[in-house]
FIPA-28847 format. One record per atom (N, C-alpha, C): residue in one letter; y, z, x. Coordinates in pm, whole numbers, padded with zeros to 5 digits, always signed. Atoms other than C-alpha are relative to their C-alpha. Example, Ala and Ser with C-alpha at 12.3 -4.5 7.8 and 13.67 -1.06 7.14 Angstrom:
2
a-00119+00000+00089
a-00450+00780+01230
a+00120+00000+00090
s-00119-00006-00082
s-00106+00714+01367
s+00109+00073-00077
***
This chain:
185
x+00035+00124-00063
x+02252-03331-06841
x+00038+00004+00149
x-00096-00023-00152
x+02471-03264-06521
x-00080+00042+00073
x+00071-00165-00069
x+02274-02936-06464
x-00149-00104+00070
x+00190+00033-00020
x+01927-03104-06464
x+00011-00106+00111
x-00002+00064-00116
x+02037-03410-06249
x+00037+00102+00117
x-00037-00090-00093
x+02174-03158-06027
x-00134+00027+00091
x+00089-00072-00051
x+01851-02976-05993
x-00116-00093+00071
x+00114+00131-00064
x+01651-03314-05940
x+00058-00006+00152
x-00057+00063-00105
x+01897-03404-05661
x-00029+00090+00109
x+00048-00133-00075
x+01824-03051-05515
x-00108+00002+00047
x+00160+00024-00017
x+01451-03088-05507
x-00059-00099+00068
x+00049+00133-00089
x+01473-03455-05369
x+00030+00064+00147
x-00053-00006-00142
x+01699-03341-05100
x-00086+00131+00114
x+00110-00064-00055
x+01477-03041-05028
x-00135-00015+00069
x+00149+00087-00037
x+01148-03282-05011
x+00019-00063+00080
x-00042+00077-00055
x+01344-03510-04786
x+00053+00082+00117
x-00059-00086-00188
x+01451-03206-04511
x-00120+00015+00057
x+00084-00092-00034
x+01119-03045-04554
x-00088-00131+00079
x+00087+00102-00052
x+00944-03424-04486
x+00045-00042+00142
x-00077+00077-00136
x+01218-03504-04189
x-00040+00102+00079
x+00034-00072-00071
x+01118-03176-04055
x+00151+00065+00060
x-00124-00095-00039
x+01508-03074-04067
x+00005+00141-00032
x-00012-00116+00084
x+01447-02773-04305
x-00115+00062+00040
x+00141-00025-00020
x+01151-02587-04193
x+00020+00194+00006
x+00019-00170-00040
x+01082-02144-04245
x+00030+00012+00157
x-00073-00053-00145
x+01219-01980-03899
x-00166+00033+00071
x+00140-00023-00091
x+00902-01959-03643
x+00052+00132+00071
x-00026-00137-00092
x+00895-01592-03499
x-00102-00005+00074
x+00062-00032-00153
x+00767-01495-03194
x+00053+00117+00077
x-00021-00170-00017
x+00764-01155-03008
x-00105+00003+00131
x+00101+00003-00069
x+00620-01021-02712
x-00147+00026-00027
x+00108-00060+00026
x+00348-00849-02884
x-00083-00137-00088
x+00056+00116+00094
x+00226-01210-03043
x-00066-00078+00119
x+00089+00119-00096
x+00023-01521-02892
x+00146-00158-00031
x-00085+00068+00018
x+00322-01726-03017
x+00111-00090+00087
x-00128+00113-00105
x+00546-02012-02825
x+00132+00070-00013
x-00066+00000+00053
x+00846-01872-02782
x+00121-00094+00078
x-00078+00098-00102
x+00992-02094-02474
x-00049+00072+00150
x-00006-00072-00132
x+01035-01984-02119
x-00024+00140+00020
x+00011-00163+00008
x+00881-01618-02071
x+00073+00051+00112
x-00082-00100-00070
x+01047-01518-01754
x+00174+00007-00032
x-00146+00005+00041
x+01395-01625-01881
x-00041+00114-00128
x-00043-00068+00118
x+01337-01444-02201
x-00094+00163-00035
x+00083-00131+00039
x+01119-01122-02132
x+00061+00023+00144
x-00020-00038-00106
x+01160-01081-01802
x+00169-00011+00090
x-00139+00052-00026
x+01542-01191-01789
x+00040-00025+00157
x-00006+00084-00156
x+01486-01403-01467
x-00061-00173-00052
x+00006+00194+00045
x+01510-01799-01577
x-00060-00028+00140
x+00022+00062-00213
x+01524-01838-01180
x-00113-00002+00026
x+00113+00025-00050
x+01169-01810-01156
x-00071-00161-00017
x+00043+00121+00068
x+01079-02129-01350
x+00062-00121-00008
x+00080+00023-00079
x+01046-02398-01209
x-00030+00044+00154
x+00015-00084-00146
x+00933-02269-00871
x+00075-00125+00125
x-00077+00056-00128
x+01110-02392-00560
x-00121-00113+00086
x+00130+00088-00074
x+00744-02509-00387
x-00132+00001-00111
x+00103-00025+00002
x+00422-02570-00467
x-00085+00036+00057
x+00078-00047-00079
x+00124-02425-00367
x-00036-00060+00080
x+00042+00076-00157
x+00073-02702-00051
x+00108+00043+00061
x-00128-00052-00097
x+00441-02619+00018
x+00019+00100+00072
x-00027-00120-00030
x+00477-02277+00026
x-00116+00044+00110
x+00015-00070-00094
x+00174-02215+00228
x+00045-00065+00162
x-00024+00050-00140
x+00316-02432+00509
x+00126+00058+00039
x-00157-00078-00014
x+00655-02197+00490
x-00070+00156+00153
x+00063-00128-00056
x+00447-01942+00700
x+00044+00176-00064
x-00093-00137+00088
x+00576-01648+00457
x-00162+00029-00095
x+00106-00049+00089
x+00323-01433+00262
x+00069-00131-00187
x-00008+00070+00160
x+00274-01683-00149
x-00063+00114-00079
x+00057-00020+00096
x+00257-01531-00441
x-00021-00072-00112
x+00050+00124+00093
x+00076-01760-00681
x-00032+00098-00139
x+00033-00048+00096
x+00098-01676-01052
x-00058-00038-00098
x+00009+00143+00161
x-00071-01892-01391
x+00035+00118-00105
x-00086-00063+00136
x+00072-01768-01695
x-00054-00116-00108
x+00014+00065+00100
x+00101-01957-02004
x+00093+00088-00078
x-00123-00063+00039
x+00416-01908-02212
x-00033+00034-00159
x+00009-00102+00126
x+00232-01823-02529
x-00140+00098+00002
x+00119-00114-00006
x+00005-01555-02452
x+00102+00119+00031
x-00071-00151-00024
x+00133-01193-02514
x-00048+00051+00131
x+00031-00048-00081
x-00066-01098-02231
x+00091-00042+00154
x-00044+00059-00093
x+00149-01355-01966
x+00146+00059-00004
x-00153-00013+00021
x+00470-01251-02155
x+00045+00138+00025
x-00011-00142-00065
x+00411-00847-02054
x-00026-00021+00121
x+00006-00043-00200
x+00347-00951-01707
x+00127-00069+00071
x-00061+00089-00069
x+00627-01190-01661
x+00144+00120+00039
x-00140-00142-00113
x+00866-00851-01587
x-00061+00068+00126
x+00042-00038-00083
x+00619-00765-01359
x+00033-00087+00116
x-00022+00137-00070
x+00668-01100-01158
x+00202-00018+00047
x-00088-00063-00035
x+01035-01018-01192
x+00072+00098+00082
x-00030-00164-00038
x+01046-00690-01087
x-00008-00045+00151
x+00044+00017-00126
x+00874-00816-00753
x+00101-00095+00070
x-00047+00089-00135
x+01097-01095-00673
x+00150+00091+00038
x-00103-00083-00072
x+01398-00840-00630
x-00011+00031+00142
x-00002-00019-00139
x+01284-00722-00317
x-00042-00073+00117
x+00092+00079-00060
x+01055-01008-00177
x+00047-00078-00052
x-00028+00124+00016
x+01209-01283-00323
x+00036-00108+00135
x-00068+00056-00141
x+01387-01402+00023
x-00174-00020+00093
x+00099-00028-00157
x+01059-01295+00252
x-00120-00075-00067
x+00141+00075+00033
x+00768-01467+00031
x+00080-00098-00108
x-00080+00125+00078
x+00775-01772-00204
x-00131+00053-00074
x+00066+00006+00119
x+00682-01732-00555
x-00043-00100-00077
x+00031+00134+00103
x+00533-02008-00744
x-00108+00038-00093
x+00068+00001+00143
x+00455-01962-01082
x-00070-00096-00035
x+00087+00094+00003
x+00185-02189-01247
x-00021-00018-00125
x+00097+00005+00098
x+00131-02295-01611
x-00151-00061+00010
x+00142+00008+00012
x-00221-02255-01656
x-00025-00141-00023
x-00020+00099+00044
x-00169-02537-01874
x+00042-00152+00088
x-00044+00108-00070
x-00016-02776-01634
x-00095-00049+00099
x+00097+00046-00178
x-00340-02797-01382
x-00069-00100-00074
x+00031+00112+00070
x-00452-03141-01419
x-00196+00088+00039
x+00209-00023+00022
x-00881-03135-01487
x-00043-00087+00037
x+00055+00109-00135
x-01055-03225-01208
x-00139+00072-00013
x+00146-00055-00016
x-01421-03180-01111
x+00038+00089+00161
x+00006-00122-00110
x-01285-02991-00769
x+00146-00056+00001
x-00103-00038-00053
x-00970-02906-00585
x-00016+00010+00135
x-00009-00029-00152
x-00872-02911-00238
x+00051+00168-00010
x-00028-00130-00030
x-00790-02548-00099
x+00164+00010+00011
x-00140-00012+00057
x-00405-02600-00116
x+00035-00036-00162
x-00068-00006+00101
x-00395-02664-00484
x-00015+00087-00089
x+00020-00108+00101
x-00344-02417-00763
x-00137+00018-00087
x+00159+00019+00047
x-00661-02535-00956
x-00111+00082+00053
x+00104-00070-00072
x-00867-02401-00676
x-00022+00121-00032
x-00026-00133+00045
x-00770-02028-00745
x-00003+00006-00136
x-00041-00079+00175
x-00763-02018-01121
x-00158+00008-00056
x+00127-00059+00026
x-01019-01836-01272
x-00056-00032-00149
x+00014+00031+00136
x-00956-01990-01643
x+00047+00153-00112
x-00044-00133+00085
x-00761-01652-01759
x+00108-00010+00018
x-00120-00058-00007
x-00425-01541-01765
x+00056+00109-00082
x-00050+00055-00107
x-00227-01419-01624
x-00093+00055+00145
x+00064-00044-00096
x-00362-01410-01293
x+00060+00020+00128
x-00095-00050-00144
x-00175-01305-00962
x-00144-00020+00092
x+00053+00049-00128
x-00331-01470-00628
x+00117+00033+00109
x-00102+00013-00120
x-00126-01370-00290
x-00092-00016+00095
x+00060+00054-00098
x-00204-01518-00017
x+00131+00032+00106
x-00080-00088-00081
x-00072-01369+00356
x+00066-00140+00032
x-00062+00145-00043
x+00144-01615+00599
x-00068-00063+00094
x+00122+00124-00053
x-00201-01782+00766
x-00061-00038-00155
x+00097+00090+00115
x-00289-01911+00411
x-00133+00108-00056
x+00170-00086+00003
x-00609-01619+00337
x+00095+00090-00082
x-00056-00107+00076
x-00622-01452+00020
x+00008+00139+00011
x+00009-00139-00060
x-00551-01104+00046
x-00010+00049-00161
x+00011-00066+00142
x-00541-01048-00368
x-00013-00085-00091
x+00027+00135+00112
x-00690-01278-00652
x-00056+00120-00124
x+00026-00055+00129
x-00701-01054-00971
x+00034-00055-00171
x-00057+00015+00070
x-00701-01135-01317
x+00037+00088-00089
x-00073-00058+00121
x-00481-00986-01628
x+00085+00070+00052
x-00148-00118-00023
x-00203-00699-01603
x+00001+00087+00144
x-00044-00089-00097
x-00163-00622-01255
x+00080+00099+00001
x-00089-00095+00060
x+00022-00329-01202
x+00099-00024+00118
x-00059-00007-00076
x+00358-00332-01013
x-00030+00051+00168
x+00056-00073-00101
x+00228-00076-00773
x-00104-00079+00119
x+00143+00063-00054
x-00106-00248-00687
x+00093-00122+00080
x-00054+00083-00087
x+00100-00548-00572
x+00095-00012+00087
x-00074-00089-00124
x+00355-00394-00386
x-00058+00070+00088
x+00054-00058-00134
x+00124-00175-00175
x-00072-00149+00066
x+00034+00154-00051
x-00063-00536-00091
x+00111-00053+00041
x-00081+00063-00063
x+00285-00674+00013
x+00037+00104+00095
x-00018-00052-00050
x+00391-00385+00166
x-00113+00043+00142
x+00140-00011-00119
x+00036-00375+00421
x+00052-00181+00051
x-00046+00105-00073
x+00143-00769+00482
x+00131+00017+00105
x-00105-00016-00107
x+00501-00696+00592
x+00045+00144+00050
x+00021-00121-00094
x+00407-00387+00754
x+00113+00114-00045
x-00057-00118+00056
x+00602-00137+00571
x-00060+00134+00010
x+00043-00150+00037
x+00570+00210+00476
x-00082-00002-00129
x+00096-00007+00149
x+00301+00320+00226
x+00158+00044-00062
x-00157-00020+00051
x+00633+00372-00089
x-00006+00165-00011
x+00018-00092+00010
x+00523+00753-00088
x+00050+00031+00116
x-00044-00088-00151
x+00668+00790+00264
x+00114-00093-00002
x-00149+00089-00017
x+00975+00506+00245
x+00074+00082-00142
x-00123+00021+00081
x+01310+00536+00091
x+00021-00068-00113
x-00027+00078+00130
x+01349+00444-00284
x+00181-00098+00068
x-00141+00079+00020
x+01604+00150-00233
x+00047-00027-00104
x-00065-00019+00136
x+01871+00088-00421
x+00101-00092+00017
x-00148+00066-00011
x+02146-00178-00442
x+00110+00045-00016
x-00139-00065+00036
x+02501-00113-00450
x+00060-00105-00055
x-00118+00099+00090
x+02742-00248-00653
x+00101-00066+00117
x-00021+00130-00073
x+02912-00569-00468
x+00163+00062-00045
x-00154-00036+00035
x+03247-00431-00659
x+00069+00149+00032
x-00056-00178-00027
x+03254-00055-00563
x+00091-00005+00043
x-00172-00066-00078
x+03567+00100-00482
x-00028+00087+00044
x+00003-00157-00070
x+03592+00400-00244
x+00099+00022-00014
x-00147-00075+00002
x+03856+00599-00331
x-00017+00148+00042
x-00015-00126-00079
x+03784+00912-00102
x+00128-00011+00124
x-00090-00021-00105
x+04072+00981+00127
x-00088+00096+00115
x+00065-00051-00169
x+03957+01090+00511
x+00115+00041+00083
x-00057+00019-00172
x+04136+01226+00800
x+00029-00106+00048
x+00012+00101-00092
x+04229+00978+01042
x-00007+00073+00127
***
């Protein structure tokens, strides 16, 4: 008698998580999926700092600094392999250009766009990488998996660098190094 109320009480309380939506199977998600899994540059690209962006696209181009304009969408496998790419870039250019990321999702639906808003540039894909120099004029509007390279030689022709086949692989140093070589004086 015990047993069986038991098992009722089990079954209510089960019907009563599963209805509150406390108890629910574990949702997976992966890069290789189309799946929500939250914030992609915090969690693929292990840079939170990108999201939300500092300007928007009216802001940034009035900074006079080369923009890189990105749309994404945080459940598309395809946004969530590029968002290390988007990473990777603001290491060295983070300071000298302004990045503003874009959910796709977030552009309100309009019948047009002025030429400072993100809308204007989106092609209805992602992800899509737009840079624009520091007079506002695109210099790169591609969509899907850019490649590191490809957008680095395009920044590198803006701020007049070296093609990277003739510059110095940089390299940070550790902020904590110790020198422990003894010298002459």
């Amino acid at each position: 008698m015990r047993v069986q109320l038991f098992r009722r009480l089990a079954l209510m309380l089960a019907v009563l998580l599963t209805a509150v939506g406390l108890w629910a199977p574990p949702a997976w998600a992966g890069l290789d999926d189309d799946n929500y899994d939250g914030n992609i540059f915090a969690l693929y690209a292990g840079n939170g700092s990108i999201v939300p962006p500092r300007f928007n696209l009216a802001q940034s181009l009035k900074q006079d600094k080369p923009t890189l304009l990105f749309f994404y969408v945080d459940d598309s496998r395809d946004s969530k392999r590029f968002a290390s790419v988007v990473s990777q870039l603001q290491a060295p250019y983070g300071r000298a250009a302004v990045f503003v990321p874009v959910a796709a999702d977030s552009i309100p639906v309009k019948d047009s766009y002025a030429k400072n808003e993100a809308g204007y540039y989106f092609k209805g894909a992602v992800p899509q990488t737009v840079i624009f120099d520091a007079e506002g004029e695109v210099v790169l509007n591609e969509v899907g998996q850019v490649a590191y390279e490809a957008i680095d030689d395009q920044l590198r022709v803006l701020f007049d660098l070296l093609p990277r086949e003739e510059s110095v692989a940089l390299r940070r140093r550790s902020f904590n190094e110790v020198n422990t070589e003894l010298v002459p004086e």
